[in-house]
N, C-alpha and C positions, 0 to 999 in steps of 0.2 A: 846838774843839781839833783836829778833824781836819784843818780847811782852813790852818791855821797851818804856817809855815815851821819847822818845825825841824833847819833844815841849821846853822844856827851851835850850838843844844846838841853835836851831832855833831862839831863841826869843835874843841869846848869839849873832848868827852869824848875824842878823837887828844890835843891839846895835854896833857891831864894825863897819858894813857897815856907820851907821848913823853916828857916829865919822867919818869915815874916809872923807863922802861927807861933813860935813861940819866945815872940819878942829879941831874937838874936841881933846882932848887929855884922851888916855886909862892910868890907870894904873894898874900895878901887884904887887900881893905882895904876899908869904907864909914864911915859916920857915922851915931848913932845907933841902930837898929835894927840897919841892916846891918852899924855896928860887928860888935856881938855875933853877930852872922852869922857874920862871917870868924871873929870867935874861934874858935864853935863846930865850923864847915867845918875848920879847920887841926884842930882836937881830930882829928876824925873820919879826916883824910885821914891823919894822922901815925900814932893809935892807932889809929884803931878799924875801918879794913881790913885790920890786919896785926896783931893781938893781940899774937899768937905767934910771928912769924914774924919781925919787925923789917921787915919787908918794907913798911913806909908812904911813903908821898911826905915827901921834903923841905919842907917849907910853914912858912910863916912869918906870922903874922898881924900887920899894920903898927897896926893898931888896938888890938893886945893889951898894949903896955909904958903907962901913965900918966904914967909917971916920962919917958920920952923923947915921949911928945907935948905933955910940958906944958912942957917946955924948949924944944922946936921953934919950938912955939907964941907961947912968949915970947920967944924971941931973934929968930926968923926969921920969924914968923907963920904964922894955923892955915894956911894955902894951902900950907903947906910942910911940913907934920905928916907926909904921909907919899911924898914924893918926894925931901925930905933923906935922908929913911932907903933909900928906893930906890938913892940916888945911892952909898950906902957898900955894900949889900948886893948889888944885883941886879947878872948877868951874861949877858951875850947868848946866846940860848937858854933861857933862865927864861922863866917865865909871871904874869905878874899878871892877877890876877881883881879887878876894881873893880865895886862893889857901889852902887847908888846911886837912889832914888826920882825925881832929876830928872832926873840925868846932866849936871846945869849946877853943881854945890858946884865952888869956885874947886881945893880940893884933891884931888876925883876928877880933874878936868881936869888938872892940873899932873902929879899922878901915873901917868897914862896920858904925857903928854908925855916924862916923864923915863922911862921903859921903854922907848919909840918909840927914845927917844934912844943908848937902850943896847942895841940893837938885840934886846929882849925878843919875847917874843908876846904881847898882851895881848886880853882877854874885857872887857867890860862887860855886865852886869845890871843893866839899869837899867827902872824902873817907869814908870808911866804913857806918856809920848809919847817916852822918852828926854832925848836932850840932844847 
């Protein structure tokens, strides 16, 4: 742990600050496990740093609707589950956080592309060797 690089958590934890000062909007997204990750992280970052205060990040979790990944999924297919939804949502200066155990799922990739495209920040976490 010590000899590890952690200049991108740092460079992770400015991009959320800078959201948060100037009212941007984060989103999350993985598959599986890390679905429920993002849910969870968007709970956290919306409520549960700012109780009281309303003072939470804008976050949006792209894994969190059923009802719109299962339409995505069928009209457009899953690789599109959640960079349709980017396409309608996200604004240059936002942040997306993609969540991902290989870093190779056809719809992490596509959703990191369409941010890139919309001139986002984007973070990945991705497990084992990446992708």
């Amino acid at each position: 742990m010590a000899s590890a690089d952690w200049s991108g958590v740092a460079q992770l934890a400015q991009a959320l600050q800078t959201c948060w000062r100037e009212g941007r909007d984060v989103y999350l997204c993985g598959n599986g496990g890390s679905a429920g990750n993002a849910i969870h992280l968007a709970n956290a970052f919306l409520y549960g740093i700012a109780k009281r205060t309303g003072g939470g990040l804008r976050v949006h979790a792209l894994s969190a609707n059923p009802a719109v990944i299962t339409c995505l999924a069928n009209d457009v297919g899953y690789d599109k589950i959640f960079s349709d939804q980017l396409a309608v949502l996200g604004r240059p200066g936002d942040l997306l956080i993609a969540r991902s155990g290989s870093g190779n799922s056809a719809n992490i990739v596509s959703v990191l592309e369409q941010a890139t495209a919309l001139h986002m920040t984007t973070c990945a976490i991705l497990g084992y060797t990446g992708g």
